[in-house]
N, CA, C, O and CB atoms as a CASP TS submission, in Angstrom:
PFRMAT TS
TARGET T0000
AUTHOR 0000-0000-0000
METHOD Language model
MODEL 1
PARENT N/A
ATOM      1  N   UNK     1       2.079 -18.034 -26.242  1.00  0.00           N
ATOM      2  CA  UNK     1       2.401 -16.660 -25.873  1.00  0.00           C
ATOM      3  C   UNK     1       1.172 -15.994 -25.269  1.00  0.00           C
ATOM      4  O   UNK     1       0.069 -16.330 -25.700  1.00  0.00           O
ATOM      5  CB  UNK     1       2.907 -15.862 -27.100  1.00  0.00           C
ATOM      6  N   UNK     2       1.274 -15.014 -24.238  1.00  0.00           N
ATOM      7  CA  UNK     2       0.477 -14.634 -23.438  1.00  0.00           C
ATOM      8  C   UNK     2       0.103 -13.349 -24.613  1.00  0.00           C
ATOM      9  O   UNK     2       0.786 -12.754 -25.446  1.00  0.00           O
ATOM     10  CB  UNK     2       1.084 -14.393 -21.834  1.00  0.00           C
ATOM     11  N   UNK     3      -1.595 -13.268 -24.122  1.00  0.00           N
ATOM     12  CA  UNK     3      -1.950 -12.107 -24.382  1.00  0.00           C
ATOM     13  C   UNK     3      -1.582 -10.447 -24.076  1.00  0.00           C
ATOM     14  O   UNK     3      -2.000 -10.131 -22.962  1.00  0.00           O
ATOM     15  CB  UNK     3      -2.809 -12.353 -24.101  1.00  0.00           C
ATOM     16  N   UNK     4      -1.108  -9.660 -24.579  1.00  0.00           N
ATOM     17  CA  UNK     4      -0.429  -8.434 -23.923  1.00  0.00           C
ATOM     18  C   UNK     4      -1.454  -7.269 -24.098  1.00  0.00           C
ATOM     19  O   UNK     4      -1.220  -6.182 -23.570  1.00  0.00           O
ATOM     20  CB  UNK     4       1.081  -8.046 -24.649  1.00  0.00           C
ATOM     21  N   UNK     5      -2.532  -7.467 -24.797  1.00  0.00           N
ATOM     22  CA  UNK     5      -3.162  -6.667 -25.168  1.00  0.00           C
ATOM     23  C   UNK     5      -4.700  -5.987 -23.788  1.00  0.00           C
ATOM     24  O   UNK     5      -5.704  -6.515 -23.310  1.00  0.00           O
ATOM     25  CB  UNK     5      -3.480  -7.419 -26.592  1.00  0.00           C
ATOM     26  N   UNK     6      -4.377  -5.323 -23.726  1.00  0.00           N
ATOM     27  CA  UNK     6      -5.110  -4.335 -22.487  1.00  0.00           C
ATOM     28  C   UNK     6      -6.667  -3.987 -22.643  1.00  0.00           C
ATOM     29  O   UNK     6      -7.308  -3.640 -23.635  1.00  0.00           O
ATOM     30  CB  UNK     6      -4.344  -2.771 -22.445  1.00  0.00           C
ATOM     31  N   UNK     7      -7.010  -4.182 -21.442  1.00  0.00           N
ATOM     32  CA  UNK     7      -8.861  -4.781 -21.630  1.00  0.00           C
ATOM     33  C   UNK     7      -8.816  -2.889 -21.191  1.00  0.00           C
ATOM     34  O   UNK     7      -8.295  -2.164 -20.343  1.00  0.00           O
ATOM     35  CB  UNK     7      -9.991  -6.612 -19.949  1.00  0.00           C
ATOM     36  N   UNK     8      -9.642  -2.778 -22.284  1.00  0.00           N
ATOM     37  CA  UNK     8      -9.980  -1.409 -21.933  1.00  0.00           C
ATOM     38  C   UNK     8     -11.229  -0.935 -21.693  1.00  0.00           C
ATOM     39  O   UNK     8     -11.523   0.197 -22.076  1.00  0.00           O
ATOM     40  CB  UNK     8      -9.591  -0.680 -22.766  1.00  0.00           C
ATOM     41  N   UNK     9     -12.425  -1.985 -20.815  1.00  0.00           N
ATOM     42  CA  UNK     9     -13.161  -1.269 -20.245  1.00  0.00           C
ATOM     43  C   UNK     9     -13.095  -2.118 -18.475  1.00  0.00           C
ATOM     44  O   UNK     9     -12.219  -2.901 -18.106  1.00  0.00           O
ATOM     45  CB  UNK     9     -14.635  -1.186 -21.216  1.00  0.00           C
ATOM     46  N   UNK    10     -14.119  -1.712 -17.780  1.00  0.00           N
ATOM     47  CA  UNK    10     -13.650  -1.625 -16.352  1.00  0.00           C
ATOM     48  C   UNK    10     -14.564  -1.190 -15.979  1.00  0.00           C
ATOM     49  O   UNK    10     -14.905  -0.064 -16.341  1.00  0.00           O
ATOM     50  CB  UNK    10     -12.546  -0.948 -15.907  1.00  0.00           C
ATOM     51  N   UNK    11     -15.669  -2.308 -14.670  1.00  0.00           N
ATOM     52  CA  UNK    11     -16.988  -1.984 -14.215  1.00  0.00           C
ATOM     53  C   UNK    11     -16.788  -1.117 -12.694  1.00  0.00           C
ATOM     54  O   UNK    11     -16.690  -1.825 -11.691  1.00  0.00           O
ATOM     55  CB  UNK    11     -17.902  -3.490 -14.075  1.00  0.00           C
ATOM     56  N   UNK    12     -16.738   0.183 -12.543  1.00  0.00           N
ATOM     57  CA  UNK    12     -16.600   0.885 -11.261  1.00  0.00           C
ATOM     58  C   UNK    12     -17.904   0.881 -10.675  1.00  0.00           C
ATOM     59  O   UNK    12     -18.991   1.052 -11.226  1.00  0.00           O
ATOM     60  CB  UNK    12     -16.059   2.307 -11.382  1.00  0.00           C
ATOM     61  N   UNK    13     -17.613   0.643  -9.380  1.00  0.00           N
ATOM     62  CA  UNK    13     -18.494   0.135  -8.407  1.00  0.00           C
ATOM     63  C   UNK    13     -18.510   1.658  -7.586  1.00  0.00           C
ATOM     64  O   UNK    13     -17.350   2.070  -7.562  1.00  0.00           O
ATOM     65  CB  UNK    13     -17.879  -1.389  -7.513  1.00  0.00           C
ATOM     66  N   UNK    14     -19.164   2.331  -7.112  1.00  0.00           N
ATOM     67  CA  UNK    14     -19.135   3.303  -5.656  1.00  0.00           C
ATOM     68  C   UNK    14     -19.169   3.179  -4.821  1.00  0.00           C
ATOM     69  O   UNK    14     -20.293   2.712  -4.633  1.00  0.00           O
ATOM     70  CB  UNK    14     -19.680   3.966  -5.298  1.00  0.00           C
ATOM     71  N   UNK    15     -18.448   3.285  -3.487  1.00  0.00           N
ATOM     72  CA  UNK    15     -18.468   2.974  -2.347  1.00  0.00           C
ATOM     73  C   UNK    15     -19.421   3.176  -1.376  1.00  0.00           C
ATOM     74  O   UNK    15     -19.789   2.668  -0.317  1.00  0.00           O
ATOM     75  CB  UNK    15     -17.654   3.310  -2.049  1.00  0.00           C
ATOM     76  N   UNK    16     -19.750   4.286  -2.257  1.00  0.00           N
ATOM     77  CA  UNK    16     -20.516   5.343  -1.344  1.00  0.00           C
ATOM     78  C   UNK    16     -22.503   4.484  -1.265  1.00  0.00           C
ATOM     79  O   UNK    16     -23.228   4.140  -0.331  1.00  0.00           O
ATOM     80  CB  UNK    16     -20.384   7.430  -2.477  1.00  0.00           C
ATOM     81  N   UNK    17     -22.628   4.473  -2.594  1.00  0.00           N
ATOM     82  CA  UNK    17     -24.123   3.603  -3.224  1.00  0.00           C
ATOM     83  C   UNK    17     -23.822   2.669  -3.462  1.00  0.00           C
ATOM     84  O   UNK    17     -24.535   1.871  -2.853  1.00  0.00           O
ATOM     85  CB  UNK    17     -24.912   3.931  -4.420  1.00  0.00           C
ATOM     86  N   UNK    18     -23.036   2.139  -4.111  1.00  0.00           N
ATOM     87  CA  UNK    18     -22.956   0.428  -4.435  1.00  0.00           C
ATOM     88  C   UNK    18     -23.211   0.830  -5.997  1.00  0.00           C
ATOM     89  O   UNK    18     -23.195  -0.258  -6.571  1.00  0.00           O
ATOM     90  CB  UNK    18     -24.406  -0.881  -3.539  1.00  0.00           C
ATOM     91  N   UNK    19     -23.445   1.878  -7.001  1.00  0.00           N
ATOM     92  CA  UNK    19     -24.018   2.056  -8.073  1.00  0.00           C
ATOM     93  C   UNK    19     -22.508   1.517  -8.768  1.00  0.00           C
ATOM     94  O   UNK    19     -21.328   1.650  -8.447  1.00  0.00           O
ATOM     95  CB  UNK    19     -24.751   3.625  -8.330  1.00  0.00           C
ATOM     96  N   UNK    20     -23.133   0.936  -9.733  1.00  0.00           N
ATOM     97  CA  UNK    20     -21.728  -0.001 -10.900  1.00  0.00           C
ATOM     98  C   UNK    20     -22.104   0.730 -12.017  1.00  0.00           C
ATOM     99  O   UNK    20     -23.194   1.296 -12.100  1.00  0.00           O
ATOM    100  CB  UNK    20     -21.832  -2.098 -11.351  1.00  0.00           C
ATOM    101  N   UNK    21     -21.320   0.742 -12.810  1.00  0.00           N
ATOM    102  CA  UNK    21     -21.409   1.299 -14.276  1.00  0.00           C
ATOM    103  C   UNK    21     -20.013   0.987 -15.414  1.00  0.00           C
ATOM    104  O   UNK    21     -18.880   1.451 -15.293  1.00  0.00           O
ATOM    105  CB  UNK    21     -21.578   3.036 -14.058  1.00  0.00           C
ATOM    106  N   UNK    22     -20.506   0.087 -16.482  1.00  0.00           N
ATOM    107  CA  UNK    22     -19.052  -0.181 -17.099  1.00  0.00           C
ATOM    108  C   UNK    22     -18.583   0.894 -17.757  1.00  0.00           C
ATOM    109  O   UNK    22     -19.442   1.357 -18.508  1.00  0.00           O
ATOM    110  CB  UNK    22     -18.969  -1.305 -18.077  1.00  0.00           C
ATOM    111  N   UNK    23     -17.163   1.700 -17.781  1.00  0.00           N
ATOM    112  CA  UNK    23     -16.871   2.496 -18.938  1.00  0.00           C
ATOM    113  C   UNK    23     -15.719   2.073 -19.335  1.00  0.00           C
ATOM    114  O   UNK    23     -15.047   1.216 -18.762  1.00  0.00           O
ATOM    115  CB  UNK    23     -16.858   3.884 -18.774  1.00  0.00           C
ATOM    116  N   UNK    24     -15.382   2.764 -20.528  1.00  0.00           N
ATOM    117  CA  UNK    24     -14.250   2.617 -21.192  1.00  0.00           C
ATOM    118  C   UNK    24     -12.833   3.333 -20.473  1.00  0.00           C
ATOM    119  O   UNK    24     -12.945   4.343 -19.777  1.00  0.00           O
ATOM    120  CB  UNK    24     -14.588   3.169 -22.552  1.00  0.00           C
ATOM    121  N   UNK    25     -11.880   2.867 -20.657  1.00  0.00           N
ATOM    122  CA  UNK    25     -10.769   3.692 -19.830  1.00  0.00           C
ATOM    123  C   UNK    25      -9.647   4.049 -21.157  1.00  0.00           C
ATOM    124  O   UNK    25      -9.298   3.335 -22.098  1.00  0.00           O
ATOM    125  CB  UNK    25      -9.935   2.567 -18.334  1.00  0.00           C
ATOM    126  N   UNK    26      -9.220   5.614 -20.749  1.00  0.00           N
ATOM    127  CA  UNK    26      -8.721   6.293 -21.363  1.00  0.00           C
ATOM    128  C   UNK    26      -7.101   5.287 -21.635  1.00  0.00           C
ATOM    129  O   UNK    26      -6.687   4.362 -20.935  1.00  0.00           O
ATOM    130  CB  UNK    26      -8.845   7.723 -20.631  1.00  0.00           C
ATOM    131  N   UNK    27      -6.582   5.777 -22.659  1.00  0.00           N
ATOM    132  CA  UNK    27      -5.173   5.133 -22.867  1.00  0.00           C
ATOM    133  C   UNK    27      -4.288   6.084 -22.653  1.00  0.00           C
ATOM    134  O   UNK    27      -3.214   5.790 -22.128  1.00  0.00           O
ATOM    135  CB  UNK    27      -4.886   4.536 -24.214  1.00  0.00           C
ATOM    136  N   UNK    28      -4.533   7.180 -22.961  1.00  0.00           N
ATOM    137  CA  UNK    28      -3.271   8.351 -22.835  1.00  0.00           C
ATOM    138  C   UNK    28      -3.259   9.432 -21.559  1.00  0.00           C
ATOM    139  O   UNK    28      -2.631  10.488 -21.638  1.00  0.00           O
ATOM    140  CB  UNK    28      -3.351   9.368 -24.242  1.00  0.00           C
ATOM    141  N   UNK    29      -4.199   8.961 -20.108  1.00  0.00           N
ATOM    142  CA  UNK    29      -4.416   9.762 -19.340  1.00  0.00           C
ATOM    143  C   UNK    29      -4.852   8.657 -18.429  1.00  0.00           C
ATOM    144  O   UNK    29      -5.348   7.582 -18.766  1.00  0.00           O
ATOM    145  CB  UNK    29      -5.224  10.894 -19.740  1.00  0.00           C
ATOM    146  N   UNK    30      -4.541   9.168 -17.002  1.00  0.00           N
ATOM    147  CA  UNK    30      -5.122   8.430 -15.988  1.00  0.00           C
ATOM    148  C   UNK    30      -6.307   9.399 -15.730  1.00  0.00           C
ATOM    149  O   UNK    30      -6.428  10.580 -16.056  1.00  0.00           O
ATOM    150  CB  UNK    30      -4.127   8.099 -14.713  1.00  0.00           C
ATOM    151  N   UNK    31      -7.336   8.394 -14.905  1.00  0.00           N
ATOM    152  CA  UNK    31      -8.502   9.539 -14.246  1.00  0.00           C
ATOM    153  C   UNK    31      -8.420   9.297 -13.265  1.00  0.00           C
ATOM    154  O   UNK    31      -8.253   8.134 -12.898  1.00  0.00           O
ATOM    155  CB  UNK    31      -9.956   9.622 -14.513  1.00  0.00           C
ATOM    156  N   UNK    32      -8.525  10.538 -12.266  1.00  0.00           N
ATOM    157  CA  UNK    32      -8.379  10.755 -10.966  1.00  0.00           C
ATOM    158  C   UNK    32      -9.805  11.060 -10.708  1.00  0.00           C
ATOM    159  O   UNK    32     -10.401  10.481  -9.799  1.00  0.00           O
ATOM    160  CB  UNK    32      -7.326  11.815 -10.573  1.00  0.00           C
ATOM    161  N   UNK    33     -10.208  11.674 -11.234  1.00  0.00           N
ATOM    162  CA  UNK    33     -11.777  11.957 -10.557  1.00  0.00           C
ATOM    163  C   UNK    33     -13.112  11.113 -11.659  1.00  0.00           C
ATOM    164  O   UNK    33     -13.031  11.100 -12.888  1.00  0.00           O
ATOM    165  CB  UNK    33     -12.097  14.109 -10.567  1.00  0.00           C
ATOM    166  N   UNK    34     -13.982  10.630 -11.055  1.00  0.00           N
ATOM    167  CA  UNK    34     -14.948  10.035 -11.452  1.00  0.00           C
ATOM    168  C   UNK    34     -16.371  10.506 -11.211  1.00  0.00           C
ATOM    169  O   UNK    34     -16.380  10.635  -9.987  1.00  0.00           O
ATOM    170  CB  UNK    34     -14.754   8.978 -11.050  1.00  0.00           C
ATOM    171  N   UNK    35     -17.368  10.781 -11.570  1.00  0.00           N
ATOM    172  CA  UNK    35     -18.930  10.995 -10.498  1.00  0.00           C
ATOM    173  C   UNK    35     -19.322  10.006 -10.701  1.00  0.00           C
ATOM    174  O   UNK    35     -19.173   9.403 -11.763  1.00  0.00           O
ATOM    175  CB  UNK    35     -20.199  12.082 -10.728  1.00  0.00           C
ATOM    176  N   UNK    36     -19.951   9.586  -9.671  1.00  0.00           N
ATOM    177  CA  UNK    36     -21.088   8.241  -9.517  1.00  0.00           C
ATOM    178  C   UNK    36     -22.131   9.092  -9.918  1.00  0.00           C
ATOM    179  O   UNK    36     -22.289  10.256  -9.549  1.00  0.00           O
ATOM    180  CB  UNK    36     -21.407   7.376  -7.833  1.00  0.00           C
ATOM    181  N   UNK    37     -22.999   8.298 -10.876  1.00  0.00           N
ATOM    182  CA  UNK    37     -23.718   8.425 -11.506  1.00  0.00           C
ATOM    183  C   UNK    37     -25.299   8.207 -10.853  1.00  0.00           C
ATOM    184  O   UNK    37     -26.369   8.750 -11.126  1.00  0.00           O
ATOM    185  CB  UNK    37     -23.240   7.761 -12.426  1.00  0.00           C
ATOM    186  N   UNK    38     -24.902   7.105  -9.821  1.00  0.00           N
ATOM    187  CA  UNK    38     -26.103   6.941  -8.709  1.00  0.00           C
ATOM    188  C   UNK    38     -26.297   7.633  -7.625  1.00  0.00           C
ATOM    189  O   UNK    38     -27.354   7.638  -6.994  1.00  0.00           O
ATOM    190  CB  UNK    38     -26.128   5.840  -8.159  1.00  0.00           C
ATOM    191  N   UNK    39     -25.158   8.343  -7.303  1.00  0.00           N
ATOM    192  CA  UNK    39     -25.269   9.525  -6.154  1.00  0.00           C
ATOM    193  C   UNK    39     -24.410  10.291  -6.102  1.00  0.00           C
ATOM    194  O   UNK    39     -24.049  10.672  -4.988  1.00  0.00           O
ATOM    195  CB  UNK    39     -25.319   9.205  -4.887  1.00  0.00           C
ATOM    196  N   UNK    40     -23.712  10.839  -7.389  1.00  0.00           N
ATOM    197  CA  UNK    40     -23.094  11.866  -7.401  1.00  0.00           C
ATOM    198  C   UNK    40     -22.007  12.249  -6.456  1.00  0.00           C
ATOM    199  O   UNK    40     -21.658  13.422  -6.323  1.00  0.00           O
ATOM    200  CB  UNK    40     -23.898  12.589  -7.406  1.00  0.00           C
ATOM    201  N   UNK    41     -21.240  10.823  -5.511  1.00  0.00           N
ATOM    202  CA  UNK    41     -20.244  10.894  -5.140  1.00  0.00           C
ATOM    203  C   UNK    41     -19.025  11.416  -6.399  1.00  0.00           C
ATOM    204  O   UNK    41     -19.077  11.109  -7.590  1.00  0.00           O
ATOM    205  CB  UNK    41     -20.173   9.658  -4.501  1.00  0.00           C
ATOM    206  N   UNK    42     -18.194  12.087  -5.876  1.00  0.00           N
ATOM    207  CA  UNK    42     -16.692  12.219  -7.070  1.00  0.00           C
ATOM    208  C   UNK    42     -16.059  11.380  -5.937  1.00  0.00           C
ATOM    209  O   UNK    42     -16.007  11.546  -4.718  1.00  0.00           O
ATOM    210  CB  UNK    42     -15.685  14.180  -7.578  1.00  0.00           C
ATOM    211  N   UNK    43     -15.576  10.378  -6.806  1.00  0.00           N
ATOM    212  CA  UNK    43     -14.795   9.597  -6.828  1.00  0.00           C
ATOM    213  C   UNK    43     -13.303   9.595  -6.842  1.00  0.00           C
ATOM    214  O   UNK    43     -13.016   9.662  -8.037  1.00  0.00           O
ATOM    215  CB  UNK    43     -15.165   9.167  -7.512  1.00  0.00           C
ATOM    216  N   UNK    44     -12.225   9.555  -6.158  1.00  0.00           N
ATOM    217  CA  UNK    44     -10.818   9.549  -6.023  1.00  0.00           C
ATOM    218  C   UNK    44     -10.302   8.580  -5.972  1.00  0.00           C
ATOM    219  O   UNK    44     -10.877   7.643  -5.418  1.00  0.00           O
ATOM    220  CB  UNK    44     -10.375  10.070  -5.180  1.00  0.00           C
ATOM    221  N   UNK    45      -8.728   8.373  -6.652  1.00  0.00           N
ATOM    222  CA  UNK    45      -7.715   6.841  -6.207  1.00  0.00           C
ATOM    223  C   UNK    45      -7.821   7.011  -4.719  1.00  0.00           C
ATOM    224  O   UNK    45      -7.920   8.122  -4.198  1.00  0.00           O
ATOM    225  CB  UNK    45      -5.710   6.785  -6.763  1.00  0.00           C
ATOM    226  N   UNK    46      -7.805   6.142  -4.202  1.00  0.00           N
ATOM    227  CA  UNK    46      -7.401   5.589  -2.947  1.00  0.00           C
ATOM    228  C   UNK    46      -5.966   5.472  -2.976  1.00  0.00           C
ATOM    229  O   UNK    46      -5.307   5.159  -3.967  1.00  0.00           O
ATOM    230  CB  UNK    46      -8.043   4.282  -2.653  1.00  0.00           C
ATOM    231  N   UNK    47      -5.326   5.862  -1.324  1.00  0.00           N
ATOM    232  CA  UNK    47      -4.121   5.653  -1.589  1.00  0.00           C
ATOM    233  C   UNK    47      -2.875   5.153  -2.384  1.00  0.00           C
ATOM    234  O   UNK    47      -3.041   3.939  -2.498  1.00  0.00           O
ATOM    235  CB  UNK    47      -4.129   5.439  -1.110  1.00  0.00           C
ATOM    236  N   UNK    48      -1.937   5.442  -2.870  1.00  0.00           N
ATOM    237  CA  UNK    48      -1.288   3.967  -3.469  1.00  0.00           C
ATOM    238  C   UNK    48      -1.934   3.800  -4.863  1.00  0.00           C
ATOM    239  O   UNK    48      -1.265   3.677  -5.889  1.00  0.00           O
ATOM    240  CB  UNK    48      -1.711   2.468  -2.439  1.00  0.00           C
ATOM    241  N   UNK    49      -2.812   3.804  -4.838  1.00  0.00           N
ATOM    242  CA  UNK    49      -3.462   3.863  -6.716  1.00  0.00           C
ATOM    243  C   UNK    49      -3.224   5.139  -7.137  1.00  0.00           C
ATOM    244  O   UNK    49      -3.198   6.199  -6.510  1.00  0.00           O
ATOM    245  CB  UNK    49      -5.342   3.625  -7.064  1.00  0.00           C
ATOM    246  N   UNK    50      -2.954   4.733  -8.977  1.00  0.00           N
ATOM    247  CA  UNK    50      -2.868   6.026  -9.697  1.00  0.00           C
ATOM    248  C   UNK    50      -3.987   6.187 -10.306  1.00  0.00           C
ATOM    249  O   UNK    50      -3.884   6.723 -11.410  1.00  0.00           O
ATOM    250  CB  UNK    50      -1.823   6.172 -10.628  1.00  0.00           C
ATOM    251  N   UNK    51      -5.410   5.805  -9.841  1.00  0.00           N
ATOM    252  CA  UNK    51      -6.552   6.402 -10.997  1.00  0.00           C
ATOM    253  C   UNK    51      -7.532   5.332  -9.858  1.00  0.00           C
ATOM    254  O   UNK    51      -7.261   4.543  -8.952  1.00  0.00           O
ATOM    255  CB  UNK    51      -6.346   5.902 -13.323  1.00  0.00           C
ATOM    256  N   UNK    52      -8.772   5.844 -10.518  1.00  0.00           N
ATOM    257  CA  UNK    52      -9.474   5.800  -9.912  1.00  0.00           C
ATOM    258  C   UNK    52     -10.372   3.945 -10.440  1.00  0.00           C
ATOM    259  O   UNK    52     -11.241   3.404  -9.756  1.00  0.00           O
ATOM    260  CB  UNK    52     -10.057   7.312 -10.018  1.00  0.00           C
ATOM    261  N   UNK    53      -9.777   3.354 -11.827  1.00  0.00           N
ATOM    262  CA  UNK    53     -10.237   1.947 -12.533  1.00  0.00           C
ATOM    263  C   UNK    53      -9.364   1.480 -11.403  1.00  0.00           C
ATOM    264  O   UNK    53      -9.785   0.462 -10.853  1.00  0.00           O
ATOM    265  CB  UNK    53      -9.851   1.456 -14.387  1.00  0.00           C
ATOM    266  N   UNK    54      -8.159   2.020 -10.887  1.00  0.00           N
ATOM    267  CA  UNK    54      -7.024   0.682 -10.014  1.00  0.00           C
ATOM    268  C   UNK    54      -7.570   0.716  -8.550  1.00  0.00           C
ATOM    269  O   UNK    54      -6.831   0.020  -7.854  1.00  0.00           O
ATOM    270  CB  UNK    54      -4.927   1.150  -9.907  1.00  0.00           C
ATOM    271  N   UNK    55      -8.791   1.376  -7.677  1.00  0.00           N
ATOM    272  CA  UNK    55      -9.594   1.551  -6.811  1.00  0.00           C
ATOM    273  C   UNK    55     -10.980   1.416  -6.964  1.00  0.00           C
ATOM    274  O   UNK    55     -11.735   1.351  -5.993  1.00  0.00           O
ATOM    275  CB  UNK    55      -9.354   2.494  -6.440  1.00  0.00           C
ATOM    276  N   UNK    56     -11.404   1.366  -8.268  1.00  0.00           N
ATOM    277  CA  UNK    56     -12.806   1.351  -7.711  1.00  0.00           C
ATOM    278  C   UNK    56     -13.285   0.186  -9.000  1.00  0.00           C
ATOM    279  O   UNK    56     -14.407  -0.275  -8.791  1.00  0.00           O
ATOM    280  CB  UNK    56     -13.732   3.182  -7.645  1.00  0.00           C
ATOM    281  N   UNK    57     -12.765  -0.215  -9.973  1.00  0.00           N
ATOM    282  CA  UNK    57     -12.698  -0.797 -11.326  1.00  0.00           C
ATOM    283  C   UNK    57     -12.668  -2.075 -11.006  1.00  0.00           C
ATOM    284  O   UNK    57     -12.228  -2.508  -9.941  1.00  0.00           O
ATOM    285  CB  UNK    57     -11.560  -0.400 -12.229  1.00  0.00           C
ATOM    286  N   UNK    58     -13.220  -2.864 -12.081  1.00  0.00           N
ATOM    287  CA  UNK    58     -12.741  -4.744 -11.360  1.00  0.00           C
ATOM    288  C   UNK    58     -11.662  -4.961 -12.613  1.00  0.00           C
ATOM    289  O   UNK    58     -11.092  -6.018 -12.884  1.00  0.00           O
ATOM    290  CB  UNK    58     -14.518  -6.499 -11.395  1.00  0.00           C
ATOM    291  N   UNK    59     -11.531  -3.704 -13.298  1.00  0.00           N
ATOM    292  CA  UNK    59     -10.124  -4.000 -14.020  1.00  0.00           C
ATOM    293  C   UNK    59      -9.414  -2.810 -13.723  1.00  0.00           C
ATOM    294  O   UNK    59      -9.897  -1.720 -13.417  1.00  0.00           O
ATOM    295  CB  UNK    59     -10.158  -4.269 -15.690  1.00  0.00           C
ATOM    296  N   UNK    60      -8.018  -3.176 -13.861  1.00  0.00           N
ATOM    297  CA  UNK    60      -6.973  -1.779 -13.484  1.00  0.00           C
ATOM    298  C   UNK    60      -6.691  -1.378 -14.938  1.00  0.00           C
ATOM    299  O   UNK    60      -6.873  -1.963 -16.005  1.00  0.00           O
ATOM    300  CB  UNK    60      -5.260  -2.149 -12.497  1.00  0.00           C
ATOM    301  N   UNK    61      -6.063   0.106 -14.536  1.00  0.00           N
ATOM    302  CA  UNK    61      -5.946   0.892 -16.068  1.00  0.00           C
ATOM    303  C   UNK    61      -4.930   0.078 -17.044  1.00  0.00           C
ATOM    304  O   UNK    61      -4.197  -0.831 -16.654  1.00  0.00           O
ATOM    305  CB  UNK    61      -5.255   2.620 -15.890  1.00  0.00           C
ATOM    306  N   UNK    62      -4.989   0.426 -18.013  1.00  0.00           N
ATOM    307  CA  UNK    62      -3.824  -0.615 -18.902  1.00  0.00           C
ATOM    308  C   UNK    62      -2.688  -0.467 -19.088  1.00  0.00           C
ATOM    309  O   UNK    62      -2.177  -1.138 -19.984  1.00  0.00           O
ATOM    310  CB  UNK    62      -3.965  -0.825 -20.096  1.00  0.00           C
ATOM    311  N   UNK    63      -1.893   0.428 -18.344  1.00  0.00           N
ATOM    312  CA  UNK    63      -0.803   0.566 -17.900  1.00  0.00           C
ATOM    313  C   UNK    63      -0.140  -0.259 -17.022  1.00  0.00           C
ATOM    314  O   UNK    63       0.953  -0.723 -17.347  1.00  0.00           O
ATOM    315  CB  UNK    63      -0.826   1.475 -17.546  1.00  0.00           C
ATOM    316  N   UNK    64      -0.918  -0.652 -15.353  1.00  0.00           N
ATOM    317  CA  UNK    64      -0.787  -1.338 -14.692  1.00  0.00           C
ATOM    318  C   UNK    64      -1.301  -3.363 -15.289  1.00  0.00           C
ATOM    319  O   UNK    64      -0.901  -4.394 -14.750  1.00  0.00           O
ATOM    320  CB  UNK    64      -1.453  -0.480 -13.633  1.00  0.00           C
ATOM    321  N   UNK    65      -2.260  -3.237 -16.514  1.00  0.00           N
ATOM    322  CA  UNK    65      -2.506  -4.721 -16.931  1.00  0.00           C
ATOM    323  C   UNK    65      -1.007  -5.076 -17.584  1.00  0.00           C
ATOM    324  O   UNK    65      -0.385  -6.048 -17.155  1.00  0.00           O
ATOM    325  CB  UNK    65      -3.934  -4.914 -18.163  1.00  0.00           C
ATOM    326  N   UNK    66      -0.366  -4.079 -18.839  1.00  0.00           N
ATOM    327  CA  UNK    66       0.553  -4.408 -19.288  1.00  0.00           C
ATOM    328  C   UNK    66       2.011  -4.809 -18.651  1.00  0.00           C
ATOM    329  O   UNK    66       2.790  -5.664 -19.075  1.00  0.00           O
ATOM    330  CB  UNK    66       0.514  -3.654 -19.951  1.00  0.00           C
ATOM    331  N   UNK    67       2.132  -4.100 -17.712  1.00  0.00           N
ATOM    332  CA  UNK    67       3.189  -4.324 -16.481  1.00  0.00           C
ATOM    333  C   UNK    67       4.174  -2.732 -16.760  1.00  0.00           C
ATOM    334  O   UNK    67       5.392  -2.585 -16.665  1.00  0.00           O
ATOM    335  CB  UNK    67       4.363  -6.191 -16.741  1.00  0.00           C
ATOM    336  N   UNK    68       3.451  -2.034 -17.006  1.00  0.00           N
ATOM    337  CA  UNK    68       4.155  -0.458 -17.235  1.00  0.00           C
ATOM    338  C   UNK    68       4.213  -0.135 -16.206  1.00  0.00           C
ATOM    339  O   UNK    68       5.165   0.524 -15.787  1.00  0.00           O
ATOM    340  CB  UNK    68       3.534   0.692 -18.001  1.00  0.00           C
ATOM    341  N   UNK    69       3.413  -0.425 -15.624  1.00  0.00           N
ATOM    342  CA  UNK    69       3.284   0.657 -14.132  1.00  0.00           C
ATOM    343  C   UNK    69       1.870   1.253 -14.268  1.00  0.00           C
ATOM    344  O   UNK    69       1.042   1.225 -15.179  1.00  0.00           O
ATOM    345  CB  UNK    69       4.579   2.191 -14.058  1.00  0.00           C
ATOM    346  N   UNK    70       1.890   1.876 -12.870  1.00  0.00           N
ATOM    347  CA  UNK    70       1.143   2.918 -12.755  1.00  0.00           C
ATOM    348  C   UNK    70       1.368   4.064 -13.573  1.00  0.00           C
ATOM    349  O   UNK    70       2.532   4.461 -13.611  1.00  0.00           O
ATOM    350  CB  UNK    70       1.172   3.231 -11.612  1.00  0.00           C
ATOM    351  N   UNK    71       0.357   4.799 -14.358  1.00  0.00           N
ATOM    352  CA  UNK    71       0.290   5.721 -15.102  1.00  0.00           C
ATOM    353  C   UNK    71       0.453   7.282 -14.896  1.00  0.00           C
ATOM    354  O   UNK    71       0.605   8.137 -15.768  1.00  0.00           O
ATOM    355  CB  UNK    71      -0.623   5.464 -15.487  1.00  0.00           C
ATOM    356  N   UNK    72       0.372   7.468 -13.273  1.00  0.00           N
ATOM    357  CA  UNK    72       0.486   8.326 -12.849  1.00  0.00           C
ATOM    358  C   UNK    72       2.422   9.006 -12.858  1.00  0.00           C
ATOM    359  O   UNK    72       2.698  10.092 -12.347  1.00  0.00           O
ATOM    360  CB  UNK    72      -0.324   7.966 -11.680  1.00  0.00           C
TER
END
């Protein structure tokens, strides 16, 4: 049996600097806005994404890992 259980952290990268930083991702809320921490870009989903781990994250929120959907 497959694992169902949802990785809840997620290394966001900035587009803007390249600055990475791992955080934890919320369970009961999507995040739409982020600051880069290396240059103070705020951060937005990109089209089509509901948060900003399913655009900028090398993991998506755990809504979209579990097969719920997008959280938005």
């Amino acid at each position: 049996m497959a694992d169902t259980a949802a990785k809840l952290e997620s290394r966001l990268t900035c587009p803007s600097c390249g600055h990475s930083k791992t955080e934890t991702m919320p369970t009961d809320a999507c995040q739409f806005f982020y600051d880069c921490s290396g240059c103070g870009t705020v951060l937005r989903p990109k089209s089509g994404d509901c948060c900003v781990y399913c655009s900028y994250g090398n993991t998506p929120c755990p809504p979209v890992q579990t097969g719920e959907g997008c959280c938005a």
